[in-house]
N, C-alpha and C positions, 0 to 999 in steps of 0.2 A: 503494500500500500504506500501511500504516500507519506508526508505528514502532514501534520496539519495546515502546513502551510503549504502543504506541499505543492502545491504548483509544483512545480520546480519553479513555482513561484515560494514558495514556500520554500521553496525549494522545498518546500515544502514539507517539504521536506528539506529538502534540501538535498536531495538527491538522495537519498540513503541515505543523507543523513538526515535530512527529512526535515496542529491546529493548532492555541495558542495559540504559538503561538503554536500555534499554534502550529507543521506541516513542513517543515524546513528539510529535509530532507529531499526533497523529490530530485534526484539524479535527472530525471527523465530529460531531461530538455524540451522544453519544448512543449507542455502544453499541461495547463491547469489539471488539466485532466488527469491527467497520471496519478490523478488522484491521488496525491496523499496520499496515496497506500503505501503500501512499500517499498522500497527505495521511495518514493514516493510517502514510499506506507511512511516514512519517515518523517514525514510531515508534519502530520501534527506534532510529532516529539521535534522537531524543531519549532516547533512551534508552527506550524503552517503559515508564517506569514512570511515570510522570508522568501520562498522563494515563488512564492505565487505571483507576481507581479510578470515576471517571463513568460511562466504560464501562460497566467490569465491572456494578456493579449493577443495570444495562438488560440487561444480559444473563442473568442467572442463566440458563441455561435449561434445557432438561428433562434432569431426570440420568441419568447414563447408567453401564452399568458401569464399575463406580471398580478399579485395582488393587487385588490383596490385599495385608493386611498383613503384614508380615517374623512371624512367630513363631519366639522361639529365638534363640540367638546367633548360629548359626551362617544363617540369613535375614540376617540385620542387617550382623555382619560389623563395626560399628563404634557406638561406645559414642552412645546417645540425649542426653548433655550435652555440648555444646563448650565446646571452649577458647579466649576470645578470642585470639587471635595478634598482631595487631593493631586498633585505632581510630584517631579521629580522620581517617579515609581522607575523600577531596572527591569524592563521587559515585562511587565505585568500581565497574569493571563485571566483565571477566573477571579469573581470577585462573590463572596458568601453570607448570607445573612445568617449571624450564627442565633440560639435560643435564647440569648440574653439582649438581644439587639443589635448585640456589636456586628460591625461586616470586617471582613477577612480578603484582603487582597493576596493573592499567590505572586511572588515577583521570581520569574524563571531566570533573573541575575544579571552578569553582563560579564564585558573581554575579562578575562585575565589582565594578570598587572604586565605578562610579557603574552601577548596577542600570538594565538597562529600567523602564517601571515599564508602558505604554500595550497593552494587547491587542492581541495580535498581532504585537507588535513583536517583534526579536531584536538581540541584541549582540555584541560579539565581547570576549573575554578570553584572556589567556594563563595559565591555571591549572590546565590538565591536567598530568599529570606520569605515571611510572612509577616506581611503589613497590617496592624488592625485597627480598628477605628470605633469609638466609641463616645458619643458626645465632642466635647474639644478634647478628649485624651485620646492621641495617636501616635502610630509607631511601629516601630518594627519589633516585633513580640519574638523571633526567630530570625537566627544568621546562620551566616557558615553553609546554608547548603549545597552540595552539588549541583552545579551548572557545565553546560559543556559546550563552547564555540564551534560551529560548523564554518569552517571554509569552501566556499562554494568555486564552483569552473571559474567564474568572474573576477574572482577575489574577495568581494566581498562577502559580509558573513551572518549566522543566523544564533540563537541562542535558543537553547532547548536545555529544560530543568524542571523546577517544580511544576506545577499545571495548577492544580486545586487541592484548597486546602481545610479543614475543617477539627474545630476545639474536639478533644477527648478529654476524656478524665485526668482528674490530677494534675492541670498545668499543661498537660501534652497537647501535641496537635496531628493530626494526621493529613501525609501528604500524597497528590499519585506524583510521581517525576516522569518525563517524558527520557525517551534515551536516542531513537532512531537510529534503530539498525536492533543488534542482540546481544545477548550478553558478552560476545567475544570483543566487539565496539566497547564496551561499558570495560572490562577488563584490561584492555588498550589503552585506556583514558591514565591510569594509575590508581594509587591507594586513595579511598574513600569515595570512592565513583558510585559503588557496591549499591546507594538507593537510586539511580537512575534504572527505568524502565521499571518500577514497583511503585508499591502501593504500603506505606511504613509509617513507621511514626516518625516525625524527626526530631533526627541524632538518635533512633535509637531503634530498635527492633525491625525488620521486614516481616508486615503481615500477608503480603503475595510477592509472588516475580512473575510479573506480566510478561518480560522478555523469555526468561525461561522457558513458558508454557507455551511460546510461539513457538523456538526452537522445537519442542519436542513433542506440537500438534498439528503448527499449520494448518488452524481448521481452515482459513479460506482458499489452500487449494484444492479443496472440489469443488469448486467454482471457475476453477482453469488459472486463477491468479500464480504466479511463478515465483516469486519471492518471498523471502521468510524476514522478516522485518517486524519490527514491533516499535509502538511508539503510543503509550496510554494517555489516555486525555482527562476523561473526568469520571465521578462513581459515585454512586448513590447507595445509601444502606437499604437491607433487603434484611429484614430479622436481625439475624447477630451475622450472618452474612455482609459481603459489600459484593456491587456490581459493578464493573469498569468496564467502560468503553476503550478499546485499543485501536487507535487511528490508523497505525499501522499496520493492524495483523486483522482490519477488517472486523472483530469481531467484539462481542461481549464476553467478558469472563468475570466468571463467579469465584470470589476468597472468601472460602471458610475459616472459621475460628482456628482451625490449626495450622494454618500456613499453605494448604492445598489447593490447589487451585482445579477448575474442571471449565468446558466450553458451554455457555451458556448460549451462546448465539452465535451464529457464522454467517454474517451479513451478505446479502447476494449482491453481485454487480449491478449497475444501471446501467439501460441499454441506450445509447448515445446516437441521437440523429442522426441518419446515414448520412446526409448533407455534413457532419461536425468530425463522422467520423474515418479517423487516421489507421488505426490499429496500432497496438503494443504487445506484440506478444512477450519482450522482456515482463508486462505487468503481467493487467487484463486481457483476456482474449482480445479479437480486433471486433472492435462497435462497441465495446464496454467501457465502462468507469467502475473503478473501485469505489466501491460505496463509503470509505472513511467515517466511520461513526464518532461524534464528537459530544454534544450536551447530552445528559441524562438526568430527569429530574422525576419525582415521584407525582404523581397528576390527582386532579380531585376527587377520582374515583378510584383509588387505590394503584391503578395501571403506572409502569413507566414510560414514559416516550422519552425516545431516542432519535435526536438530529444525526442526518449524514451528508456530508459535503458533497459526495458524487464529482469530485476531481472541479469544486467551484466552477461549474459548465455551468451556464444560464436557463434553469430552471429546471433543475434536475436533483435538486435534493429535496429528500423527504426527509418527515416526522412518521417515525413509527412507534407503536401503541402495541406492548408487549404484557401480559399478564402470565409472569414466572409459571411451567408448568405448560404453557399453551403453542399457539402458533402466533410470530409476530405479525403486525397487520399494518398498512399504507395507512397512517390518519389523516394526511397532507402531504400535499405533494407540488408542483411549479415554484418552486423556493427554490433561491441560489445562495450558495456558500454558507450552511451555517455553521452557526460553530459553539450556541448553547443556548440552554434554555431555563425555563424560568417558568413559576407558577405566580399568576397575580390573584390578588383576593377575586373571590368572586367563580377563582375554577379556570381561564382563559390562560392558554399557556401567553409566554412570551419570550419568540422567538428574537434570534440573535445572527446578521448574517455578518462577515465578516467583508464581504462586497458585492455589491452590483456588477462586477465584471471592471474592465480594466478597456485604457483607450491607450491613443499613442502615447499618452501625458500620462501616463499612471493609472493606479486603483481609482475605482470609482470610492465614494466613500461606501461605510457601512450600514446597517438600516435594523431597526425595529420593526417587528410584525404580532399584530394580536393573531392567536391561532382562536377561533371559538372551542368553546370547551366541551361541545358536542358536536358541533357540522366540521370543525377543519376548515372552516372558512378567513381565509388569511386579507387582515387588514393592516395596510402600512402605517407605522407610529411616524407622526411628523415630528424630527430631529433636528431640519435647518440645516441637513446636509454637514453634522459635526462630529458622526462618528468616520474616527481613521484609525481602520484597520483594526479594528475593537476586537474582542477575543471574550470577554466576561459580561454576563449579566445575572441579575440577580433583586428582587421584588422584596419591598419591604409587607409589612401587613397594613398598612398604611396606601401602598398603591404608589409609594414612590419605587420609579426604578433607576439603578446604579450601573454603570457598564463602564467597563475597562476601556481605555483608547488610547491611540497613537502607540502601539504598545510594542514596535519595532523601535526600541534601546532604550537611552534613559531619559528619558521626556516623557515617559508615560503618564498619562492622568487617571482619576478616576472620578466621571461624570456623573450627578444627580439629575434626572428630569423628575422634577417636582409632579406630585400627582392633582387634576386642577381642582 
């Protein structure tokens, strides 16, 4: 798969080495598409934003019914100017409303003090952290994490590290870290790499190894995808269980209380207009996209949906609506590039795209969408065109929502649109 960025815009990976951001990894050259999957799939562990911009512009392709837009305030629900909340964030990707109120930025870090500088290279750092925010008392509650720089064909580079992050008992926090690529990548990096590509506390225990269980399942090649790549995005609790979407390996995985991990889901490809499509048989078969699974959030009816980028092609990612035990189901579908999501009071998800597609001049920005919380009917939140390259959202009970932006280096913000 890609990553999350992965374009090889994202490179999504960034090539292999791969949402975040998001997808950095994507090797592929050449087209959004490549879904973040692998090599690709690397994408979202580089955070997928990285290298999608190469991507994306190979892809523009044939447009497709777009959501309608909010009309009225009561469509919108929340005010089109935000409030910076925060700056200065290092790669910032989800952002979390924890049970006390506070919200929890994940920041996936930044260069090293001595930068890769060689294509293709990566490195290892400890400058991920977790940001949290609570009234005027803020700050970074956690340091030291593993971060890892992707050097891309270009030269320039992507960052892939923690993704999302949420308070446990006792002071702890639990994180998933993106890795892009497997555990032989992560071993390569050096001493204390060891939570990249897992799902752990940090500084301390692994409660799964996402990259692991890629190596040693590969659920998505039966689906014809060729790479074994891993690169986790976000997860959701399930009992005493946790549920992680892996960007790069295509699929859901289940970690149980003892460290084990099993395949919860093995995401199918999307089938890619024959007008758009190239083939890759390094990835996905040829007329496919790796489906890139990225937000996962628990919905008003006990179900979870899960966003998938579908290699940020225009209008080709869905929201699917899975209840543990069953078969997953299409709840929405003509969305481009998500990359998380979100429950707002009232039941209505709230979707998260990471862009509109990309012109000569760049990423288009990125956009809010109300998903209805029974039809799947997608309405666009008006933002004033201020989300760039956003990666995180996340719904107060209040109806304020918060999204991560600008979240390629260290200028990241984190935006409030007030609820009206």
């Amino acid at each position: 798969m890609t990553d999350v960025f992965g374009v090889e815009w994202l490179w999504v990976c960034v090539s292999k080495v791969s949402p975040v951001g998001f997808v950095s990894g994507l090797r592929r050259r050449g087209e959004l598409r490549r879904d973040m999957s692998r090599a690709s799939k690397s994408w979202a562990g580089a955070f997928v934003a990285a290298a999608v911009v190469g991507s994306l512009t190979a892809t523009v392709m044939p447009s497709q019914a777009a959501p309608r837009a909010a009309s009225g305030a009561g469509a919108s629900a929340v005010a089109s100017v935000p409030v910076v909340v925060a700056s200065g964030l290092h790669n910032p990707r989800a952002v979390r409303v924890q049970p006390d109120g506070a919200l929890l930025v994940t920041e996936a870090g930044s260069d090293p003090a001595v930068p890769c500088t060689v294509p293709g290279s990566q490195c290892l750092s400890f400058s991920g952290s977790i940001y949290r925010i609570k009234g005027s008392v803020r700050g970074r509650v956690v340091t030291g994490l593993p971060s890892m720089q992707i050097v891309r064909a270009d030269g320039s580079s992507v960052i892939s590290g923690a993704i999302e992050a949420e308070a446990a008992a006792g002071g702890a926090y639990r994180v998933v870290s993106g890795v892009t690529g497997t555990p032989t990548t992560r071993t390569a990096l050096g001493a204390g790499s060891g939570p990249l590509g897992t799902l752990s506390i940090a500084h301390g225990r692994v409660l799964g190894d996402l990259a692991v269980h890629e190596v040693e399942h590969d659920p998505d090649s039966a689906v014809g995808n060729n790479e074994v790549f891993s690169n986790p995005w976000n997860f959701a609790r399930d009992g005493r269980d946790f549920l992680v979407t892996d960007a790069g390996a295509n699929d859901l995985v289940r970690v149980h209380p003892d460290g084990t991990t099993s395949t919860e889901l093995a995401f199918p490809n999307n089938v890619v207009p024959a007008a758009a499509a190239s083939g890759d048989a390094a990835l996905a078969p040829a007329g496919q996209a790796e489906a890139v699974p990225t937000g996962i959030v628990r919905g008003w009816d006990g179900a979870f949906y899960i966003a998938d980028m579908s290699g940020i092609r225009t209008g080709l990612s869905r929201i699917w609506r899975y209840v543990p035990g069953g078969q997953p189901t299409v709840f929405a579908s003509g969305l481009t590039g998500l990359i998380d999501l979100a429950v707002a009071p009232g039941g209505d998800l709230i979707a998260l795209s990471y862009t509109g597609g990309a012109t000569s001049s760049g990423l288009l920005p990125g956009s809010l969408i109300r998903i209805g919380k029974k039809t799947g009917a997608a309405t666009v939140i008006d933002t004033g065109g201020s989300l760039n390259t956003p990666t995180g959202v996340a719904v107060t009970s209040k109806g304020d929502i918060y999204v991560t932006s600008n979240t390629q280096g260290s200028s990241g913000e984190l935006l409030k649109f007030p609820a009206s």
